[in-house]
DRENMI-482039 format. One record per residue (C-alpha): residue number from 1; x negated, y negated, z negated; residue in three letters. Coordinates in nm, 4 decimals. Each point is the difference from the previous one (the first is absolute). Layout:
# residues N
 drenmar        u        v        w baba
     NUM        X        Y        Z  ala
...
This chain:
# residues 414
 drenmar        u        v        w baba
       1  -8.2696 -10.4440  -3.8866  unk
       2  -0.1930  -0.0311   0.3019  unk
       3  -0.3740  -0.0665   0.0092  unk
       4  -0.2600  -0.0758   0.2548  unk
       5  -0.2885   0.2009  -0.1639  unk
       6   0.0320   0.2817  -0.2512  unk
       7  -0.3329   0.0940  -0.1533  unk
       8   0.0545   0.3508  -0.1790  unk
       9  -0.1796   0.2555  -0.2010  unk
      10  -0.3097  -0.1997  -0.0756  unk
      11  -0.1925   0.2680  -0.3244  unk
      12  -0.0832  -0.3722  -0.1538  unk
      13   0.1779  -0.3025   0.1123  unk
      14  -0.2121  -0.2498  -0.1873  unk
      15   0.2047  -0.3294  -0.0449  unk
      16  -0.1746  -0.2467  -0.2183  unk
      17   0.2866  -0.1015  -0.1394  unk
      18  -0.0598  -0.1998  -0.3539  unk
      19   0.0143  -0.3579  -0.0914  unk
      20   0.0326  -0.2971   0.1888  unk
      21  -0.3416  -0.0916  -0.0342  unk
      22  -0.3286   0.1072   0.0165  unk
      23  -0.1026   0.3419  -0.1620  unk
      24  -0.2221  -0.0651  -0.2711  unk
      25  -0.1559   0.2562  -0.2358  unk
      26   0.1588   0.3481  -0.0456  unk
      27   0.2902  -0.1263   0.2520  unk
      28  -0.2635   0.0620   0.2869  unk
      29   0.0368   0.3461  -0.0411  unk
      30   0.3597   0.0414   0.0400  unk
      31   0.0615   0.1056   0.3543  unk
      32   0.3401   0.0576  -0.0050  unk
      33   0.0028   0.3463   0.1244  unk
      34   0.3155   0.1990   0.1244  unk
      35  -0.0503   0.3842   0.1064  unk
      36   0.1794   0.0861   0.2965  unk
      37   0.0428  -0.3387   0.0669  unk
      38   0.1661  -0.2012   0.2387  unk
      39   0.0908  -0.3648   0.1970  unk
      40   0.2679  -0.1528   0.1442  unk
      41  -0.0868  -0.3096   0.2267  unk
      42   0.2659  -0.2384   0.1951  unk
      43  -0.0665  -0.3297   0.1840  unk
      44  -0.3786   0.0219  -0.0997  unk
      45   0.0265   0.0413  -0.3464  unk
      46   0.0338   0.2481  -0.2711  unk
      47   0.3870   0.0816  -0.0683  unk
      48  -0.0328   0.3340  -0.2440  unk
      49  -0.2817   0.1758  -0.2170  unk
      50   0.0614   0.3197  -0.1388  unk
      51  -0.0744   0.3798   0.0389  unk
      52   0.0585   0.1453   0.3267  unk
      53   0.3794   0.1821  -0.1595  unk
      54   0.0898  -0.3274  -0.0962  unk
      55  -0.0478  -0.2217   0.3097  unk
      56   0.1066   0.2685   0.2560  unk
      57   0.3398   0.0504  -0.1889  unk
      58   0.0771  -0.4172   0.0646  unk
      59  -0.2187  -0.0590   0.3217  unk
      60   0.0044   0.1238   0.3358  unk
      61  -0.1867  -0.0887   0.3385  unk
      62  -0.1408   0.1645   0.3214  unk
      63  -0.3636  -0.1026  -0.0636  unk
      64  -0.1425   0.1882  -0.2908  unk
      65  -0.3463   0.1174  -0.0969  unk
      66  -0.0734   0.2316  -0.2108  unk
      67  -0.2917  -0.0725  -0.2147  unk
      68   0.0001   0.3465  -0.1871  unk
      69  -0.3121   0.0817  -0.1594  unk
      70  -0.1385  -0.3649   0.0415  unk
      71  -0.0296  -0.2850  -0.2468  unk
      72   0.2187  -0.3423   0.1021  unk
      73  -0.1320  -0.3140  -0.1181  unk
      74   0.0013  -0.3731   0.0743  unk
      75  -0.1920  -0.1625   0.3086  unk
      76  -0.3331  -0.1209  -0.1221  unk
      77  -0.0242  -0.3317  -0.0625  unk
      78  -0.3626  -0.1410   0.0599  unk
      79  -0.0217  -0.3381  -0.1856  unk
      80  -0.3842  -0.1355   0.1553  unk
      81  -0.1503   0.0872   0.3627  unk
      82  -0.1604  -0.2797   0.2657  unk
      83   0.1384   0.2238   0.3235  unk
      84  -0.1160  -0.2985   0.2612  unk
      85  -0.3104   0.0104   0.0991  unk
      86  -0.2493   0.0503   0.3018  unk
      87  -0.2679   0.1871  -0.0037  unk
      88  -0.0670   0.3206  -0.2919  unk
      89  -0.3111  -0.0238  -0.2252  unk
      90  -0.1386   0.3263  -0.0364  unk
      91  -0.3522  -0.1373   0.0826  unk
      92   0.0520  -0.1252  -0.4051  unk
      93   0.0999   0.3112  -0.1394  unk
      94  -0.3302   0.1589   0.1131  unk
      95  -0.1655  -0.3208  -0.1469  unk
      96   0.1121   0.0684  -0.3264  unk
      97  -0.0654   0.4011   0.0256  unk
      98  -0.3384  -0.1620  -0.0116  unk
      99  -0.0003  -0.1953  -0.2640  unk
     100   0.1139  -0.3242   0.1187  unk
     101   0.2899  -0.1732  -0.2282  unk
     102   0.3028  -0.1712   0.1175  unk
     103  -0.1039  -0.2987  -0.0866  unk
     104  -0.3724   0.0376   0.1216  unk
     105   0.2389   0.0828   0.3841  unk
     106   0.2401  -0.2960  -0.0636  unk
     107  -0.2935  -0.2706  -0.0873  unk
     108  -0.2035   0.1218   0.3221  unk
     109   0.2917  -0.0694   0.1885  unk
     110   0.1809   0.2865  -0.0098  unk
     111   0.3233   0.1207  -0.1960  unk
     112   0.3183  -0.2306   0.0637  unk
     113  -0.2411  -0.2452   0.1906  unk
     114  -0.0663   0.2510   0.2866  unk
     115   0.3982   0.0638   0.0607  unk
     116   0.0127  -0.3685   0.0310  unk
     117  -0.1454  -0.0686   0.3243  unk
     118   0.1872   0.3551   0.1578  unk
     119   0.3274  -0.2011  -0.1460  unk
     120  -0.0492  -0.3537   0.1988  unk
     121  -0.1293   0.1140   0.2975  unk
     122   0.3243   0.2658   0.0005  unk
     123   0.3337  -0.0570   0.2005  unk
     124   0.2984   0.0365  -0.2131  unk
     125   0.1652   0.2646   0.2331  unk
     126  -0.3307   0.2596  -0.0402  unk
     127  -0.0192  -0.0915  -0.3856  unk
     128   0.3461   0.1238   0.0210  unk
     129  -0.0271   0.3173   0.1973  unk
     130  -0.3415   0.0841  -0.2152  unk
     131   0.2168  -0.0075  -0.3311  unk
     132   0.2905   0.1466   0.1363  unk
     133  -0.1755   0.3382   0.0436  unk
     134  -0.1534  -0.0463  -0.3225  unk
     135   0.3231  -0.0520  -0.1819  unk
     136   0.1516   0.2717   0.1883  unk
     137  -0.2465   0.2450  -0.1272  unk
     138   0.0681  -0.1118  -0.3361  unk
     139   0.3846   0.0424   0.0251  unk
     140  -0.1060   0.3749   0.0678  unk
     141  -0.1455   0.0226  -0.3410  unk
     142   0.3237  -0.1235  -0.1712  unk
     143  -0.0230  -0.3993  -0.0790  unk
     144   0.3663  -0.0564   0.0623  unk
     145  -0.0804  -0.4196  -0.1002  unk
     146  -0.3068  -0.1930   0.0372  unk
     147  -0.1996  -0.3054  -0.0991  unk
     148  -0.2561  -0.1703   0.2619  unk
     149  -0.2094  -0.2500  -0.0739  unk
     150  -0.1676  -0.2568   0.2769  unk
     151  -0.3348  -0.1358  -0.1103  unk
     152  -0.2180   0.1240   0.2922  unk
     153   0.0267  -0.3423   0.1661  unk
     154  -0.1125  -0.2710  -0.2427  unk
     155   0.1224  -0.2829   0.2234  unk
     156   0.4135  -0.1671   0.0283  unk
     157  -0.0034   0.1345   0.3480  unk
     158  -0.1445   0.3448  -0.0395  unk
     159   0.1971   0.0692  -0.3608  unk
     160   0.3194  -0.1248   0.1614  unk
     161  -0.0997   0.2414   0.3253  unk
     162   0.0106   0.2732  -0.2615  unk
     163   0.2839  -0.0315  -0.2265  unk
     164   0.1750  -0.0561   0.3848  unk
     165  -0.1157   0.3600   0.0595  unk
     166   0.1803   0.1363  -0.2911  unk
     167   0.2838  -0.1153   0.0125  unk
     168   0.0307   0.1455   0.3477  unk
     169  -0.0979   0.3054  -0.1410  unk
     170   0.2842   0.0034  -0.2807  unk
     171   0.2530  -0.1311   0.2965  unk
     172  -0.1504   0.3099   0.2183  unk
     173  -0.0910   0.2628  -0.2117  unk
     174   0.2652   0.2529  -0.2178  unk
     175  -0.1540  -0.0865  -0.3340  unk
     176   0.0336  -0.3367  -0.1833  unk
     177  -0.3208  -0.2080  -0.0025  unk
     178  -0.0807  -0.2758  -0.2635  unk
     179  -0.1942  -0.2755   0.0877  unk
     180  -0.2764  -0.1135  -0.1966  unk
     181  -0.2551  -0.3359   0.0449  unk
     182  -0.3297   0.0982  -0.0736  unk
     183  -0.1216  -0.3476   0.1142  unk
     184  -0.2411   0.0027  -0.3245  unk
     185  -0.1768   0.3820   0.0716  unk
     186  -0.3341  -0.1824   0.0484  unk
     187  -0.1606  -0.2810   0.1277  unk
     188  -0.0867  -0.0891   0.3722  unk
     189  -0.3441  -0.0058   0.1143  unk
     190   0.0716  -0.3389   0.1508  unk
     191   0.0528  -0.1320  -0.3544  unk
     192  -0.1844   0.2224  -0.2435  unk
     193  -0.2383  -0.2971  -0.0572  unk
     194   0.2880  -0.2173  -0.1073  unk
     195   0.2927   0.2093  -0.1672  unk
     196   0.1675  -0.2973  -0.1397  unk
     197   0.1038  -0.0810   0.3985  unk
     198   0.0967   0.3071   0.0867  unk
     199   0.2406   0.0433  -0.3165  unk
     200   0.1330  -0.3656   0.0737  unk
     201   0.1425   0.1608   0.3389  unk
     202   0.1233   0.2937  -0.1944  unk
     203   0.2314  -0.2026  -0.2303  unk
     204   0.1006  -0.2593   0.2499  unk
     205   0.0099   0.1077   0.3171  unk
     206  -0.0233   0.3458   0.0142  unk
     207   0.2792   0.0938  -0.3220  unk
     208   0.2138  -0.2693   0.1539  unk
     209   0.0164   0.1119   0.3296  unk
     210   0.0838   0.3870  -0.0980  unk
     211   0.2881  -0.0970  -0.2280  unk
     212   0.1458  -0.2448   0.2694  unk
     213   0.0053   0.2962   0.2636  unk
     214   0.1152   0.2372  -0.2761  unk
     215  -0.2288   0.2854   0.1337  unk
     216  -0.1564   0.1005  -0.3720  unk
     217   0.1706   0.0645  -0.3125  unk
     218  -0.2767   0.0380  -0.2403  unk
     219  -0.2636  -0.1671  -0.0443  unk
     220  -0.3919   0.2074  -0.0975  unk
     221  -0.3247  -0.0679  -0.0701  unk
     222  -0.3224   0.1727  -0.0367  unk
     223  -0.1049  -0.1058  -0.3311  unk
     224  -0.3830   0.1214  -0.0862  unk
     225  -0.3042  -0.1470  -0.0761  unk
     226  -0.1421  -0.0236   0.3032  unk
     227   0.3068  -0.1450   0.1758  unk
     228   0.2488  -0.1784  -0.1622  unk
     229  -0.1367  -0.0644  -0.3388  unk
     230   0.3108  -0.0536  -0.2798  unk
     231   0.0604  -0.3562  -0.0137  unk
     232  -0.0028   0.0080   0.3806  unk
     233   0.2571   0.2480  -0.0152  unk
     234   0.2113  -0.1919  -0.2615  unk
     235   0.0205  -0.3190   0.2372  unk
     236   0.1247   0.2126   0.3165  unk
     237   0.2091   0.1887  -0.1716  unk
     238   0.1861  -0.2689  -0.1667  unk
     239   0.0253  -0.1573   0.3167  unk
     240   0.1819   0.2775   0.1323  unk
     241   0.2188  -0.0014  -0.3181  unk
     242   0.1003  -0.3480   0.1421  unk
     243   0.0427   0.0638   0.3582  unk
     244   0.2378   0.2886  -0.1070  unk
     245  -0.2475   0.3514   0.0387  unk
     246   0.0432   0.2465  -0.2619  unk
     247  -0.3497   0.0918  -0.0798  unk
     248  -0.2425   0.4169   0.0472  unk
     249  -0.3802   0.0006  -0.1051  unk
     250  -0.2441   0.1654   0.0610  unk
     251  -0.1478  -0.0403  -0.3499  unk
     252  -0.3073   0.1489  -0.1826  unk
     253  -0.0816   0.2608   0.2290  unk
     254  -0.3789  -0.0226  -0.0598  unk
     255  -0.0547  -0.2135  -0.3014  unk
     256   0.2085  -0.0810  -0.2937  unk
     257   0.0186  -0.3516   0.0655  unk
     258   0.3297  -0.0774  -0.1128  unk
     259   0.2249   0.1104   0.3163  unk
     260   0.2610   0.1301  -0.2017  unk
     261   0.0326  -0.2145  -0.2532  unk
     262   0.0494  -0.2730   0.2777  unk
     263   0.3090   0.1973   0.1401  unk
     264   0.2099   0.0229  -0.3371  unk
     265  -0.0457  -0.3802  -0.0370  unk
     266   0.0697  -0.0616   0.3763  unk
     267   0.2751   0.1972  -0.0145  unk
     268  -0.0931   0.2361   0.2994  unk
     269   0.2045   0.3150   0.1045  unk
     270  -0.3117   0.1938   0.0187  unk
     271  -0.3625   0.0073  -0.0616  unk
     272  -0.1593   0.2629   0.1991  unk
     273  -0.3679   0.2015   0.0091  unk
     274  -0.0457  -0.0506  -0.3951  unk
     275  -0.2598   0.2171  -0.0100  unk
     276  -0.1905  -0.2192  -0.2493  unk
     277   0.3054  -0.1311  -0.1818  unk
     278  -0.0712  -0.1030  -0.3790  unk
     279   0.2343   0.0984  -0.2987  unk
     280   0.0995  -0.3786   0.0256  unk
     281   0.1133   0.0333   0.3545  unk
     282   0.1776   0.2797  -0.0751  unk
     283   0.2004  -0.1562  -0.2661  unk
     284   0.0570  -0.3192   0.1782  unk
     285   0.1520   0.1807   0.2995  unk
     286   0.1941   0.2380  -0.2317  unk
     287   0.1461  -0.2755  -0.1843  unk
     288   0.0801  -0.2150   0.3211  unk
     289   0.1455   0.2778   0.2021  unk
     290  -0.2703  -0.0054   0.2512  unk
     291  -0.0277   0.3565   0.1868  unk
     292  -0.3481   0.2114   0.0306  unk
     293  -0.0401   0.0757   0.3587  unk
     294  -0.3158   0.2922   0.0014  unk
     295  -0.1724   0.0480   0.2880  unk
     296  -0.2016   0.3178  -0.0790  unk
     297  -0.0625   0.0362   0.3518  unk
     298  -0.2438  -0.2493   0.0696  unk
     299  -0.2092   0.0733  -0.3223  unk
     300   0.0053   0.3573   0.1451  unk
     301  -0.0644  -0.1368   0.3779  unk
     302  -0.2850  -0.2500  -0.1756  unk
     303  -0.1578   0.2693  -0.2045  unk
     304   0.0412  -0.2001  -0.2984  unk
     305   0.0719   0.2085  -0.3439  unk
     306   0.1749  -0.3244  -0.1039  unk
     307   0.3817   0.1392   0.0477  unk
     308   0.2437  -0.2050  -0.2077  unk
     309   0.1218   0.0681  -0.3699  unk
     310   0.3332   0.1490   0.1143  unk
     311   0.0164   0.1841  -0.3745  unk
     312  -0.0629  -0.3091  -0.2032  unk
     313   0.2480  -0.1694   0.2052  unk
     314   0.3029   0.2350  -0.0012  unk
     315  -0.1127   0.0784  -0.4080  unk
     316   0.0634  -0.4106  -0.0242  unk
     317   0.3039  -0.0095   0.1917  unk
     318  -0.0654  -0.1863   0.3010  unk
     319   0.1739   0.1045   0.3236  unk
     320  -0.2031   0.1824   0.2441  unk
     321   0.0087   0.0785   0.3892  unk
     322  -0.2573   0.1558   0.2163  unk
     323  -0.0687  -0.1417   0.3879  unk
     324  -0.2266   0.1286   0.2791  unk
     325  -0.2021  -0.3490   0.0786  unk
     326  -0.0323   0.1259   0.3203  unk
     327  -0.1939  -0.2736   0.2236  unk
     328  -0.3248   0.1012   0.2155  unk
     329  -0.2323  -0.0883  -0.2483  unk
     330  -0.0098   0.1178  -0.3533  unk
     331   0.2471   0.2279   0.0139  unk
     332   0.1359   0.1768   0.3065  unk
     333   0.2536   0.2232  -0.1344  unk
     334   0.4097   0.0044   0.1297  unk
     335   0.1223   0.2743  -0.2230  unk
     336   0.1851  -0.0566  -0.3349  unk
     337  -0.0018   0.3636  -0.0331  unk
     338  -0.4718   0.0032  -0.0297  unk
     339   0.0672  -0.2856  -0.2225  unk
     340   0.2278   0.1875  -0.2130  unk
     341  -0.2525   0.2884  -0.0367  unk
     342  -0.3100  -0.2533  -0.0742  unk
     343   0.2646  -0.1878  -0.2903  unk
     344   0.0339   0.3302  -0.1227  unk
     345  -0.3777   0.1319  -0.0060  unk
     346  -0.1870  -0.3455  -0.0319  unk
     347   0.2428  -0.2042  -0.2152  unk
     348   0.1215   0.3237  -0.2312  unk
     349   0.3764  -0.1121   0.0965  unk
     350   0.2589   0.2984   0.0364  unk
     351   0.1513   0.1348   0.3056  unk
     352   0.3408  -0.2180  -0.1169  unk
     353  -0.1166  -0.2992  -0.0899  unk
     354  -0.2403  -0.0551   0.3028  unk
     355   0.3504   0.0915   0.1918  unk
     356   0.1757  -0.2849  -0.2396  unk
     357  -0.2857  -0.2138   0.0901  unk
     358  -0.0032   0.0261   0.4073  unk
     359   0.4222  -0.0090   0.0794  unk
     360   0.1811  -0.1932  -0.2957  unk
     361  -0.2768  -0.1734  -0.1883  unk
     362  -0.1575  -0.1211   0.3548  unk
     363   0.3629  -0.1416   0.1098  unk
     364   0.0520  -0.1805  -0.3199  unk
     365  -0.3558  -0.1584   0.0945  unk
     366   0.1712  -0.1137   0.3326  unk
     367   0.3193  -0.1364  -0.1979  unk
     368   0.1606   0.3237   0.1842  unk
     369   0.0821   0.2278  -0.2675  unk
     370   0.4017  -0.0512   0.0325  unk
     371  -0.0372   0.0920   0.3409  unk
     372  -0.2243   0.2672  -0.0008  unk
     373  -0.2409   0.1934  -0.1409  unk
     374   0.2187   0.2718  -0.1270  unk
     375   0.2784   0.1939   0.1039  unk
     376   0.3307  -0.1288  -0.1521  unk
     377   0.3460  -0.1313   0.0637  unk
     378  -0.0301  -0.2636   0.2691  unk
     379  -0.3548  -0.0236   0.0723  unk
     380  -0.1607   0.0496   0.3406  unk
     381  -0.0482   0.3671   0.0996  unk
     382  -0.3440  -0.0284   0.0182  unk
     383  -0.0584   0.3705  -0.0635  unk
     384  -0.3176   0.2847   0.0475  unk
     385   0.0720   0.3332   0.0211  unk
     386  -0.3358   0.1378  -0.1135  unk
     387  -0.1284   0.3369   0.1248  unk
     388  -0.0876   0.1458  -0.3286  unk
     389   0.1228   0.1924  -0.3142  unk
     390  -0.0092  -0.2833  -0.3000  unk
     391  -0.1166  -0.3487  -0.0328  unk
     392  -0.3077   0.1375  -0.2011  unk
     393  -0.0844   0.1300   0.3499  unk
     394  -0.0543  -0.3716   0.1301  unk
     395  -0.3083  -0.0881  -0.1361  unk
     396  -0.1465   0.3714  -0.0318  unk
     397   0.0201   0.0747   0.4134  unk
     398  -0.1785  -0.2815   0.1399  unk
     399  -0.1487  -0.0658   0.3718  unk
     400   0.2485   0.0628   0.1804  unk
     401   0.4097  -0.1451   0.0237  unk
     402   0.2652   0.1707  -0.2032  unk
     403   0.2607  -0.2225   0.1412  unk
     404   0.1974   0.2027   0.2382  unk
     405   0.3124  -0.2480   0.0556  unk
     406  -0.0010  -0.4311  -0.0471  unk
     407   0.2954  -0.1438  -0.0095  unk
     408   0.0527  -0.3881  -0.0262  unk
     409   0.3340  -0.1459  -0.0196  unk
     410   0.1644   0.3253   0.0524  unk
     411  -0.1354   0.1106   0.3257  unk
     412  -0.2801   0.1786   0.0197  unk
     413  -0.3345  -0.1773   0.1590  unk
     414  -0.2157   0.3385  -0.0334  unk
């Protein structure tokens, strides 16, 4: 039969195949593996899986690579980033290398404040062209699929100017892009003397208008102590229940103050951060099928010791995936493959199940995991061929890029 890609001789294909849900527990560390592997794509998707013998006896097709002595995988899949913004912060990193917290920055007017103003006062066409590089750069390090939250403007006009820009960047760009509204990341200056205003526009004017132009998906907010506090949270977030959002949090991340446990009985997709999560909020995300998103990246970037429970979560059998967070504050980071190595060192997870956790655990977070995520019979051939002798080797070489080849869709974008 002929093919439009062959993808031969890979020394591990790993292929995630499993159940049709989530891994939880000991299922996270079932990669899948097939020695000598290799792929068969047609049309954009996935038509064989099998060892290199197997699929070149049935196959054939003029454009082959030959992946020999590389490891195959699925296209990372990075469930949490804010990729639209103006201007970089690294005036606030050196802040906190002396001794200034993130929320001592944010409440001087710094933090997601200071990308507020670079936001408003920002065309949409040089928003665009900013990100664009940005995402580009992370396509080079392997995210195949990505979330991207808005939540830099704070206003209707400026939050609508930014889930504009990404959707022009999913039309435009090689990768798919899912949109997020971030409308509740933190509040305005203009109204930080009178919240209950500002979150009156959030639920009826700004959530209204989003859904009507269809430009987000998902619905998030930044649920902390010192911004949204929980029963805040619970009224925005059941107002986007009602408009039709299907609900991400960014829950407990500093304090325990009952994040999690507010996304199992809201029902969200995912609760993300978590690095203060309680035993409660574990259970009540467990036992409403909420996903951890862990962002070790930005405890790392912070230089917080704070890094989420990953152990006592996976030991309790909640689902797990791992995302970058990259945005120009907290956490400037656009490579799953660094996050993989700090989920690994910080958070005590193996080499397999922080894979698990950043391709099929992170689509399932993105209601994507029939799609992709893994590399199986009729899902997208979102594939990495990875520069490097096992999957062990992911985590253990780190700074630098042991993706050699990205290919989206079946055509390869690097």
């Amino acid at each position: 039969m002929k093919t439009d890609l062959l993808i031969i001789n890979a020394k591990e294909l790993l292929t995630l195949t499993g159940s049709d849900n989530p891994r939880t527990g000991s299922e996270m560390n079932e990669l899948g593996i097939i020695n000598n592997g290799a792929i068969a794509v047609k049309d954009e998707k996935i038509i064989a899986v099998g060892t290199t013998e197997e699929i070149t006896a049935d196959f054939q097709t003029e454009k082959i690579i030959d992946a020999s002595d590389k490891v195959v995988m699925p296209g990372f899949v990075d469930p949490h980033t804010h990729p639209v913004f103006k201007q970089t912060r690294e005036n606030e990193f050196e802040m906190r290398i002396k001794g200034r917290s993130y929320i001592e920055i944010s409440q001087s007017g710094g933090g997601i404040r200071s990308s507020i103003a670079g936001v408003r006062e920002t065309s949409e066409e040089e928003l665009y062209k900013l990100a664009e590089k940005r995402i580009n750069k992370i396509i080079s390090n392997g995210t195949t699929t990505l979330e991207a939250k808005s939540g830099y403007g704070l206003s209707t006009k400026s939050e609508i100017k930014m889930l504009k820009v990404i959707k022009k960047l999913d039309e435009n760009l090689p990768i798919d892009i899912i949109p997020t509204f971030l409308g509740a990341h933190e509040f305005p200056t203009e109204y930080k003397d009178d919240k209950e205003k500002y979150i009156d526009i959030l639920m009826n004017e700004m959530m209204p208008k989003v859904r009507e132009m269809n430009l987000a998906e998902y619905c998030d907010i930044f649920t902390e102590d010192h911004v949204y506090n929980i029963e805040q949270s619970r009224r925005i977030l059941n107002r986007a229940k009602e408009l039709g959002f299907k609900i991400r949090m960014h829950a407990d991340e500093i304090k325990p103050i009952g994040g999690a446990e507010l996304a199992g009985e809201i029902g969200a997709v995912s609760a993300d951060h978590l690095g203060a999560a309680s035993n409660e909020g574990i259970k009540a995300m467990r036992d409403n099928g909420v996903i951890a998103i862990l962002l070790p990246g930005t405890i790392f970037s912070l230089g917080m010791k704070s890094y989420a429970r990953a152990r006592d979560m996976i030991k309790a059998g909640l689902a797990v995936a791992l995302a970058t967070d990259f945005n120009p504050g907290s956490c400037n980071c656009d490579s799953m493959q660094f996050v993989i190595t700090l989920a690994c060192l910080q958070m005590k997870m193996t080499p397999a199940e922080a894979i698990t956790a950043s391709t099929i655990n992170a689509a399932y977070s993105l209601d994507l995991g029939d799609k992709v995520g893994s590399i199986e019979v009729g899902k997208k051939a979102n594939i990495l061929i990875m520069d490097m002798p096992s999957y062990q080797y992911l985590p253990y070489h780190f700074g630098s890029n042991n993706v050699e080849t990205v290919i989206k869709n079946g055509k390869v974008i690097r």
